[in-house]
C-alpha positions as CSV (number, residue, x, y, z in Angstrom):
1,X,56.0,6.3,14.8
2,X,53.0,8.1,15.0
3,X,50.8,8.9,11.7
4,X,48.2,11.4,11.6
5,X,44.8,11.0,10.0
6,X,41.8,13.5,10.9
7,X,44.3,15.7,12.6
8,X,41.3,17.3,14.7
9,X,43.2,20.3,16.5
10,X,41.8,19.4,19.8
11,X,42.0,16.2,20.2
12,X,44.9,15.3,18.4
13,X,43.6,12.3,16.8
14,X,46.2,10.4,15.1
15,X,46.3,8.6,11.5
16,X,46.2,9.0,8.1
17,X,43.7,10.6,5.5
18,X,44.1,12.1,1.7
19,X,43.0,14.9,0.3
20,X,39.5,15.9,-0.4
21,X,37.1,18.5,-1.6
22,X,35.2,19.6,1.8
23,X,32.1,17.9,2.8
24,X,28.8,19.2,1.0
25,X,27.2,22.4,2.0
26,X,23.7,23.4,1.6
27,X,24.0,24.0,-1.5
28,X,25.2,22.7,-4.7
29,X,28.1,24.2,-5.9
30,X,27.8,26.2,-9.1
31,X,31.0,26.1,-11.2
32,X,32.3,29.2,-12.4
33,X,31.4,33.0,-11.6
34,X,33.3,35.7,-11.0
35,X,33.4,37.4,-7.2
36,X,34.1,40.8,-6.8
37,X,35.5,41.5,-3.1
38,X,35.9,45.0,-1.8
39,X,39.2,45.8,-0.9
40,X,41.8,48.5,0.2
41,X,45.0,49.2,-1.4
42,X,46.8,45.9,-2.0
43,X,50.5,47.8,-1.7
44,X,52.8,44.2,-2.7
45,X,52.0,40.5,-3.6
46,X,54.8,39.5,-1.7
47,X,53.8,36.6,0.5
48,X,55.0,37.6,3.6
49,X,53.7,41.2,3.3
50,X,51.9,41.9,6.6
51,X,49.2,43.3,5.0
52,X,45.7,42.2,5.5
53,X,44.8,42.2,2.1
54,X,48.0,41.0,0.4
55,X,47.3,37.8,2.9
56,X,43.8,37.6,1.1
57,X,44.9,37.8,-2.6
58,X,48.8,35.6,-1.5
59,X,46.3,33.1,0.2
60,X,45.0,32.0,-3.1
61,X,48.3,31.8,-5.1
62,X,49.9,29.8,-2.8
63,X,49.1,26.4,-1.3
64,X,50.1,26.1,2.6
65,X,51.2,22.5,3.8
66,X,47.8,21.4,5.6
67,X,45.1,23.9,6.4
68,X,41.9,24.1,8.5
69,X,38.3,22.2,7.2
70,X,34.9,22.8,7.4
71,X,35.2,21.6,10.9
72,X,38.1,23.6,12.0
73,X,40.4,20.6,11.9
74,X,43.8,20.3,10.7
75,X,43.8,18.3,7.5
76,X,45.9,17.5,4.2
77,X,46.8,20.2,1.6
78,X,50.8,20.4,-0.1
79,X,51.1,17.7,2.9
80,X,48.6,14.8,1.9
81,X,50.0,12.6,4.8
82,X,53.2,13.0,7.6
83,X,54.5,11.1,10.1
84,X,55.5,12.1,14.0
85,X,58.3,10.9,15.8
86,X,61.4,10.5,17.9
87,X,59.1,12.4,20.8
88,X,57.4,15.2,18.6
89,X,61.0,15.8,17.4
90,X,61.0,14.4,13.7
91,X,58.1,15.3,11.1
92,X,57.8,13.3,7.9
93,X,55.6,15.3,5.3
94,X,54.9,13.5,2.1
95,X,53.5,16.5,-0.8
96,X,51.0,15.7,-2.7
97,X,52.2,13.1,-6.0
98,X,50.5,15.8,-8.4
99,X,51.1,19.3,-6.6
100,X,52.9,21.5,-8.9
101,X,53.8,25.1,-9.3
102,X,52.2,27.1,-11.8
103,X,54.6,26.9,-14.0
104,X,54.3,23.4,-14.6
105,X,57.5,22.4,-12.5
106,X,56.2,20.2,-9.6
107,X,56.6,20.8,-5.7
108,X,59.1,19.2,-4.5
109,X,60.5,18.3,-0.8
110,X,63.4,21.1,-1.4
111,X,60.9,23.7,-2.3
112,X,59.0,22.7,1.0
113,X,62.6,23.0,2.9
114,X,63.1,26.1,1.2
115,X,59.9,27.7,2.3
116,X,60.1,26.6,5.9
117,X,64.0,28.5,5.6
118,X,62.3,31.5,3.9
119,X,59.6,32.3,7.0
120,X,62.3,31.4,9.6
121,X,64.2,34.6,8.6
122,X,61.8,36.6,7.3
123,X,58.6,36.5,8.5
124,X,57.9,38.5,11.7
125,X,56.2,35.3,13.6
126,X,58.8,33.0,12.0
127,X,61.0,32.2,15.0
128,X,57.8,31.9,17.3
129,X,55.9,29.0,14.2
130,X,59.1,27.3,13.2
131,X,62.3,28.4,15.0
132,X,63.1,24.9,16.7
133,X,63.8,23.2,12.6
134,X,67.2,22.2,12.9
135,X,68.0,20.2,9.7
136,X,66.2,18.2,6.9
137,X,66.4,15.2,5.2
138,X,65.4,14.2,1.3
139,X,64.7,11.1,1.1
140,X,63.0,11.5,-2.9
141,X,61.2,14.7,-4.5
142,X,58.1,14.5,-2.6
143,X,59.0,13.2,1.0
144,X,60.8,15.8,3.7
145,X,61.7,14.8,7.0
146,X,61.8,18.2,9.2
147,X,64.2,17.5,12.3
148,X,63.5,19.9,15.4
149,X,66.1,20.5,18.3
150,X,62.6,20.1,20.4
151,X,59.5,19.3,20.5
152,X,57.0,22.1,19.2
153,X,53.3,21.8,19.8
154,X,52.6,24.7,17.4
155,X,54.3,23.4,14.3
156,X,51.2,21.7,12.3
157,X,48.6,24.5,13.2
158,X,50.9,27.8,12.0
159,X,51.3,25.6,8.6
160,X,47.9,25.9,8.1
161,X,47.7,29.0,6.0
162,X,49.3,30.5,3.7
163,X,49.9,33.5,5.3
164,X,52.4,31.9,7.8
165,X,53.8,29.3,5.5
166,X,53.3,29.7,1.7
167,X,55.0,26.9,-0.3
168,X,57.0,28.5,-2.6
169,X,59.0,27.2,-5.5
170,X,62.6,27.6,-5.0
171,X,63.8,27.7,-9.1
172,X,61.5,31.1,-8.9
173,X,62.9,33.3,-5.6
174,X,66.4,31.2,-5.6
175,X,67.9,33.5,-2.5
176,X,66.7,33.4,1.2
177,X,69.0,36.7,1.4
178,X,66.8,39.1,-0.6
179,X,63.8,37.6,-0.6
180,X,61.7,40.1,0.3
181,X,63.0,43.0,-2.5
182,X,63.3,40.7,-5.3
183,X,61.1,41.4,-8.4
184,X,59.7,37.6,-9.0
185,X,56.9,38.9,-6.3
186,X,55.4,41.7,-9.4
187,X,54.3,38.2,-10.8
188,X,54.3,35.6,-7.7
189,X,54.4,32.2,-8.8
190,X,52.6,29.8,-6.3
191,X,50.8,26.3,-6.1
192,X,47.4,27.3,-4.7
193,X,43.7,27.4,-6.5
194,X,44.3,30.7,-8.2
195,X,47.1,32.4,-10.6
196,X,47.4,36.1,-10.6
197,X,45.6,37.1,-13.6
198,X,45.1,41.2,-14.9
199,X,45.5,44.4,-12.1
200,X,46.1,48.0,-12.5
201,X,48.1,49.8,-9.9
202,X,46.0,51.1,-7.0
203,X,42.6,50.0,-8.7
204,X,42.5,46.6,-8.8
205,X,44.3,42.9,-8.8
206,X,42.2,39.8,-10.1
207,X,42.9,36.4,-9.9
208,X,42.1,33.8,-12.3
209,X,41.5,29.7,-11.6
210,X,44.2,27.6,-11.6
211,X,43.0,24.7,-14.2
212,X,45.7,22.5,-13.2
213,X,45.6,22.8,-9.3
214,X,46.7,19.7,-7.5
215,X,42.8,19.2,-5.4
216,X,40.7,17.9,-8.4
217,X,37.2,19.9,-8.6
218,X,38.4,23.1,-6.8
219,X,38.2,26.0,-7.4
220,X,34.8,26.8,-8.0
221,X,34.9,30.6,-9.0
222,X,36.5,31.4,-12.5
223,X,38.0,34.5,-11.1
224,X,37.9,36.9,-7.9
225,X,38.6,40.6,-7.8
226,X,40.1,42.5,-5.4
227,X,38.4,45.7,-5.9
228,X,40.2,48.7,-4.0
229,X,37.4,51.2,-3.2
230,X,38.6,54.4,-0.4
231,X,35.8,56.8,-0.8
232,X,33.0,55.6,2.0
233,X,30.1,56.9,0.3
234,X,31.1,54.5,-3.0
235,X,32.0,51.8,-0.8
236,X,28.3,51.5,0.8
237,X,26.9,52.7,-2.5
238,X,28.3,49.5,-4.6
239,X,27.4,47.2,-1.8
240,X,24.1,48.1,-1.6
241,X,24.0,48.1,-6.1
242,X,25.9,44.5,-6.1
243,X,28.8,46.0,-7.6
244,X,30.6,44.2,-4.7
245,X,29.7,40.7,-3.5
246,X,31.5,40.2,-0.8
247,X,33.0,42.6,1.8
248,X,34.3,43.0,5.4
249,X,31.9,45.1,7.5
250,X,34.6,46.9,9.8
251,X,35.9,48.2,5.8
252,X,32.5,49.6,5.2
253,X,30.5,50.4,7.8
254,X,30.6,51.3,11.9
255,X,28.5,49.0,13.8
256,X,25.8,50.6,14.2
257,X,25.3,50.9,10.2
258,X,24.9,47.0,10.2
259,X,21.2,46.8,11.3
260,X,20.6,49.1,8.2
261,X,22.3,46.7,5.4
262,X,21.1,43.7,7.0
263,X,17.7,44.9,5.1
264,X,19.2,44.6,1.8
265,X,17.8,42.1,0.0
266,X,20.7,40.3,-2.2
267,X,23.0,40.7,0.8
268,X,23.6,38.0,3.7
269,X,25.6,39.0,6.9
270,X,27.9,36.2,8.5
271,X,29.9,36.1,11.1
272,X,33.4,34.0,11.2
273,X,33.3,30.8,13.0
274,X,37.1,29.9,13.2
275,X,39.4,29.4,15.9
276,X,41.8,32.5,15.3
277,X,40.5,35.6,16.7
278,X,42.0,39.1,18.3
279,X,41.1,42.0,21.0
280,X,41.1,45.4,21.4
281,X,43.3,45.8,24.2
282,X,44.8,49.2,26.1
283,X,48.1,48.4,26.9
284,X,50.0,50.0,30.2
285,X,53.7,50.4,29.9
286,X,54.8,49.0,32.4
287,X,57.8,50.7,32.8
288,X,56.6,54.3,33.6
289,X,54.7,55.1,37.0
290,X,52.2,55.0,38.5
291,X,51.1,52.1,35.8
292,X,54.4,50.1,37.2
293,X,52.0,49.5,40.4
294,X,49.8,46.6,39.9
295,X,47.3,48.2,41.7
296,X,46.6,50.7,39.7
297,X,46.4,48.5,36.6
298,X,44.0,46.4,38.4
299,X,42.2,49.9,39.4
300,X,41.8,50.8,36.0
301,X,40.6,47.3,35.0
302,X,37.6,47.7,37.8
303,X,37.2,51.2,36.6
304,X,36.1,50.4,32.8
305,X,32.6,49.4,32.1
306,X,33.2,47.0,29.2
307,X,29.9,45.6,29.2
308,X,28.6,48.8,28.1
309,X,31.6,49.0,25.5
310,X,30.7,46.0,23.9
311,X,26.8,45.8,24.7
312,X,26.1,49.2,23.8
313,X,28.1,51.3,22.2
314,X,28.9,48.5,19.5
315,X,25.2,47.1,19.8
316,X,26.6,43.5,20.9
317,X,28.9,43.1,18.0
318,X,31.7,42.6,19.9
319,X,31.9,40.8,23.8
320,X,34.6,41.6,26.4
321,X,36.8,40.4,26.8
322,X,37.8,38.0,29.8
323,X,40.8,36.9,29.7
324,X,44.2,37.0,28.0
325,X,42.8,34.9,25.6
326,X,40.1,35.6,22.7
327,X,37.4,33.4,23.9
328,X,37.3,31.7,20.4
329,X,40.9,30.5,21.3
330,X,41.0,26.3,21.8
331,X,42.8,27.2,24.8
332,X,40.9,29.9,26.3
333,X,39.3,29.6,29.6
334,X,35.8,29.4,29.8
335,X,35.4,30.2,33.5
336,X,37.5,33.3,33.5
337,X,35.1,36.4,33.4
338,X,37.5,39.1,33.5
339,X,37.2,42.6,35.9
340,X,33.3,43.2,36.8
341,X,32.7,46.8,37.3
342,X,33.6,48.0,40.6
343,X,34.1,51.7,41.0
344,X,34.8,51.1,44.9
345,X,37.1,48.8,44.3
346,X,39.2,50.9,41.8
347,X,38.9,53.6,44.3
348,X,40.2,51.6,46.9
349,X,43.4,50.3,45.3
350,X,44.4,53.3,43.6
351,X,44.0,55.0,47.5
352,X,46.6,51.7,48.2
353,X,48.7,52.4,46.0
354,X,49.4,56.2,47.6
355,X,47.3,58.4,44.5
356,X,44.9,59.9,46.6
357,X,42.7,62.7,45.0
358,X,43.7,66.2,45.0
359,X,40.6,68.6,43.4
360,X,39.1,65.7,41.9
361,X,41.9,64.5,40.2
362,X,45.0,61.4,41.5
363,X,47.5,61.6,38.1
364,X,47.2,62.4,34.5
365,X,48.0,59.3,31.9
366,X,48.4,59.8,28.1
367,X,46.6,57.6,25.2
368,X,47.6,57.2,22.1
369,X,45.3,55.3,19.3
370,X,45.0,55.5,15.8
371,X,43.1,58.4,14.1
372,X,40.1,58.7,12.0
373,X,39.0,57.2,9.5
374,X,41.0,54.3,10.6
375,X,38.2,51.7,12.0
376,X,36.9,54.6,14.9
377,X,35.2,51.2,16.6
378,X,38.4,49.9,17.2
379,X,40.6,53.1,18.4
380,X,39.0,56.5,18.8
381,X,35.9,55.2,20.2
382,X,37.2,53.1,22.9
383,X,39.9,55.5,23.7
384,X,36.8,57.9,24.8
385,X,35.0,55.8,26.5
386,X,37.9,54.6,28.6
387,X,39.0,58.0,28.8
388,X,35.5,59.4,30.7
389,X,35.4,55.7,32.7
390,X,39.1,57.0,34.1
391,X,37.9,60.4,35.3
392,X,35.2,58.5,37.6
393,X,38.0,57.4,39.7
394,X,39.9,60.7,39.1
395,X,42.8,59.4,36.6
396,X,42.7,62.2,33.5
397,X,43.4,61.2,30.4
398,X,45.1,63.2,27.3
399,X,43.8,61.2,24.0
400,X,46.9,61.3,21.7
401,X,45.5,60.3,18.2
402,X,48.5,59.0,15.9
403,X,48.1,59.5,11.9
404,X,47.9,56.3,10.3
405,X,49.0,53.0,11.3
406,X,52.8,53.7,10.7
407,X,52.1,56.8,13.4
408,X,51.0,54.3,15.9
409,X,53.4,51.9,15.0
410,X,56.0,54.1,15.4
411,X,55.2,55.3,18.6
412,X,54.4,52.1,19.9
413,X,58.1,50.9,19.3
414,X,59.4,53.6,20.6
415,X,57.6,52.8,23.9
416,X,57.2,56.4,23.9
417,X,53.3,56.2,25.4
418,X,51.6,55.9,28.8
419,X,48.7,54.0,27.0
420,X,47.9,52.2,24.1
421,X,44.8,51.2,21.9
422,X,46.4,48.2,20.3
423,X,45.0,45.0,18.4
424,X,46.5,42.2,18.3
425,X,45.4,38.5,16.9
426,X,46.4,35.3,18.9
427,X,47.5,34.1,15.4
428,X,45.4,30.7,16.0
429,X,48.2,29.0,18.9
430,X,49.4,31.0,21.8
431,X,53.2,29.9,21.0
432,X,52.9,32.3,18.1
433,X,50.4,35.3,18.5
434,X,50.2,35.1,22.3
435,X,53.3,35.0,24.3
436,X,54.9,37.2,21.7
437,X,52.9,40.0,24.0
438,X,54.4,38.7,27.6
439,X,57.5,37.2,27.2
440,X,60.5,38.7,28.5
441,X,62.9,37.9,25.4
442,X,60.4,39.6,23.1
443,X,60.4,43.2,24.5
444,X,61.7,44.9,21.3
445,X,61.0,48.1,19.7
446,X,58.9,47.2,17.3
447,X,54.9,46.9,17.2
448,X,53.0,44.1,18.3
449,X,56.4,42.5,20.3
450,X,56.4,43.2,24.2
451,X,55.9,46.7,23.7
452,X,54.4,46.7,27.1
453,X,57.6,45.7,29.1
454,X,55.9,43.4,31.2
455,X,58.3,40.5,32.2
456,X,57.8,37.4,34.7
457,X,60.3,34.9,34.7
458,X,57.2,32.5,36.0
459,X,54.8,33.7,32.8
460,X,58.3,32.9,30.9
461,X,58.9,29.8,31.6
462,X,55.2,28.8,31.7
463,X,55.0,29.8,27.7
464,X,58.0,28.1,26.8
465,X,56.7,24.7,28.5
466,X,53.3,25.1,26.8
467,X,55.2,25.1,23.9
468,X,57.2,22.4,23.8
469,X,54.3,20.2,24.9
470,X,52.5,18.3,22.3
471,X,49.4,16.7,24.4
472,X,46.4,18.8,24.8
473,X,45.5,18.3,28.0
474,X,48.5,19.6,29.2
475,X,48.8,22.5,27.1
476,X,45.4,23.3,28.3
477,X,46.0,23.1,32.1
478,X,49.7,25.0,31.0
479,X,47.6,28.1,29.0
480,X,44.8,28.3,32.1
481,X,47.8,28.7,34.8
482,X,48.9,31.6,32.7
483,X,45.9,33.2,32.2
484,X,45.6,33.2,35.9
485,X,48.8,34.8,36.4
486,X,47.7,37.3,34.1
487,X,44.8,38.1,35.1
488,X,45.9,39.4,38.3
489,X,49.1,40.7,36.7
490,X,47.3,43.3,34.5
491,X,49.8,44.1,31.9
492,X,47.4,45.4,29.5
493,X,43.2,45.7,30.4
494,X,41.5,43.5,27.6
495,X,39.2,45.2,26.5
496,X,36.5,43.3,23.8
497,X,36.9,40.7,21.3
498,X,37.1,41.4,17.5
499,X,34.8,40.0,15.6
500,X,35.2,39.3,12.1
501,X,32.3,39.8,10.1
502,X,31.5,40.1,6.1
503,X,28.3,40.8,3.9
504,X,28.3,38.7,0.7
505,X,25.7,38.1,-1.6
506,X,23.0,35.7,-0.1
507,X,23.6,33.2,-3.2
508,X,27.2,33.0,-3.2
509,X,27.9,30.5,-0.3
510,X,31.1,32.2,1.9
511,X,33.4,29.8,3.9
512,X,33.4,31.6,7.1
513,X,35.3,28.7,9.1
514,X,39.0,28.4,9.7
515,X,41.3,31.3,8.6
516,X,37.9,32.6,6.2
517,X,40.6,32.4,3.7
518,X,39.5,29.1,1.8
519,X,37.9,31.1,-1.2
520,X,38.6,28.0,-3.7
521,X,35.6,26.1,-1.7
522,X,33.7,29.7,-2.6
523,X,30.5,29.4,-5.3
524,X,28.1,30.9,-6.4
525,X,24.7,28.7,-5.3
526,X,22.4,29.8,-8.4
527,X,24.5,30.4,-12.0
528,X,24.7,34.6,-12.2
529,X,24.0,36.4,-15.2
């Protein structure tokens, strides 16, 4: 039997540790303080609700089983200890002896069961983070023993937030069946830091701390508020006034606004330093022609300058991409460099693949992306500049601006587009954010599946091996053979990596490792008036 202690992602160290208050920061922790963050509309607190923002406020009501540290290491939260064995087959979780719910009634090993149930059928990465659980076994109220019909490598990682596994007490939501409409989620009852406190439709939500929470000493801040701010003038107004002390730039600002607010006195600019990350991608379906010809994806690839994207137009904020993998990914490869610039090339290929040029122009391709004022960085922008990078190498392109998110979504699923501006996050492990893009068994209508249509039995099996293996090493060399095969496959161009970066005030200390979304180990440095 194998027992974990300093489960450090990478390495997979094996023992046993407790819970703890992160190492010391810089600065001594003040306690109390309120933190106002500026937000958009936060539409549900339901804890599976794929909005980004629900996941901020949800993350902080509920507890997930372990979570990332300072160091971006797997370690103890519900979970304080478990156990691996029978081949990576059998998990023994033991909760925490004092973790309760906030209402008093503690978590208990049928609650965890119960969670684990709840994200299997409902959440939309449930299948890909737990779908090998086959049974459970209660040994007492605070000991679970998970059974899986096979090994799977991504388990302990995609537990460590609570936006892919909130612990959730079963006396409160009762039914796996109608989970997601049932009215328990106006006022969500959770074991993390916080307990939802006053909010007034479409203005606001606070949360208040959680005097009882199970991690002695934490959380610092008395309360945080999500402060839902539309208007773009008001939003870089309050930042600059402090009427907001913590925001994400990409909600405020375009990139080329951040020079300017990096000026302001009060305010600090940091960049996340986790291991999760995402990339602006433009997808090919891979059913329609000419994009079913590798050679012309791989034309197009040579025929983008993404240098100049990244470099340039977004002042360095963002790097291209290089692979199939975010380069913050632990199983990104660090020798890959992606498609250099070569116009011959793309020339050459696209001749090979029988588009030769006829008064200037070979074929026409659509593009859809998502309109202004959604994040232009991210969609119209790109979708220009790949658009006048194309009509070097005499491919036109018809930009096809969607309305909204559920416009793009929409189309998207129907897999009623040439091209596609999408963004999707590697959700920490390939088994879970990754493959979902490739796979064959995942090309759905629905966003963010295998919209693409790209299949290879070879990429198939490849992903299903990787996940199923539980040592490093051979994950690694597993993830770099696919990366390869991709490469040169060209089912989407990867454009440039997202970066996620926030302005807070330069005395509140910000935990910008992990998932970012550790805001009980948030304080204030200096005690605020």
């Amino acid at each position: 039997m194998l027992i974990w202690k300093n489960a450090i992602f990478k390495v997979l160290a094996l023992a046993m540790f407790a819970i703890a208050i992160p190492a010391t920061h810089a600065a001594t922790p003040v306690k109390g303080g309120t933190v106002v963050y500026l937000s958009s509309k936060i539409p549900s607190l339901n804890p599976l609700h794929s909005a980004y923002e629900v996941g901020l406020v949800t993350s902080q009501i509920f507890a997930s089983l372990t979570r990332m540290n300072e160091n971006n290491e797997i370690s103890p939260y519900i979970a304080e200890s478990w156990e691996i064995s029978n081949g990576g087959k059998t998990y023994t979780f033991h909760i925490a002896p004092n973790a309760n719910f906030h209402d008093g009634k503690p978590v208990t090993s049928e609650d965890l069961a119960f969670s684990f149930d709840i994200v299997k059928k409902h959440h939309r990465f449930g299948p890909q983070m737990f779908g090998p659980i086959s049974s459970y076994e209660y040994p007492d109220a605070k000991t679970l023993i998970v059974h899986l019909s096979e090994p799977h490598g991504p388990l302990l990682l995609a537990a460590t937030t609570p936006r892919q596994l909130p612990v959730m007490p079963k006396h409160v939501y009762g039914s796996a069946d109608d989970f997601m409409k049932q009215d328990a989620h106006k006022n969500p009852v959770g074991s993390g830091p916080f307990v939802i406190g006053d909010r007034k439709t479409d203005e606001y939500v606070s949360i208040d701390r959680n005097e009882d929470h199970f991690v002695a000493g934490l959380p610092y801040l008395d309360k945080i508020i999500y402060q839902n701010v539309q208007d773009k003038t008001a939003k870089r107004i309050g930042l600059r006034k402090n009427q907001f002390q913590l925001a994400r730039t990409d909600s405020v600002m375009r990139f080329s606004d951040i020079k300017e607010f990096k000026k302001v006195e009060h305010l600090q600019f940091t960049e996340y330093k986790g291991i999760s990350g995402g990339a602006i991608v433009l997808e090919f379906n891979n059913r329609r022609e000419p994009l079913n010809n590798k050679k012309v994806r791989q034309a197009i690839a040579y025929a983008v300058n993404r240098s100049q994207l990244s470099g340039v137009l977004h002042g360095g904020y963002t790097k291209q991409s290089r692979s199939p993998f975010p380069a913050t990914n632990v199983f990104f490869n660090k020798k890959l460099q992606g498609y250099p610039l070569d116009l011959d090339k793309a020339n050459k290929l696209l001749d090979e693949a029988g588009y030769p040029e006829k008064d200037g122009v070979r074929f026409e391709l659509g593009l859809i992306f998502i309109a202004p004022p959604f994040m232009p960085d991210f969609q119209q922008l790109p979708a220009e500049f790949v658009a006048a990078q194309l009509k070097k190498v005499g491919i036109k392109v018809r930009l096809e601006p969607q309305q909204g998110f559920a416009g793009w979504a929409k189309t998207s699923a129907a897999w009623d587009f040439d091209m596609s501006i999408n963004w999707p996050g590697d959700k920490t492990d390939p088994a879970i954010g990754i493959s979902r893009l490739y796979v064959c068994d995942n090309i759905k209508n629905q966003a963010y599946t295998n919209t693409s249509g790209y299949c290879d039995k070879e990429v198939d099996r490849i992903f299903a091996e990787a996940a199923l293996e539980s040592n490093y090493e051979k994950r690694t060399a597993l993830y770099h053979e696919v990366q390869d095969i991709l490469l040169d496959e060209m089912p989407m161009l990867w454009l440039f990596d997202t970066p996620s970066m926030f302005f807070h005030h330069k005395e509140l200390f910000f935990p910008a490792y992990g998932t970012a979304e550790n805001w009980d180990v948030m304080y204030w440095t200096k005690a605020q008036n």
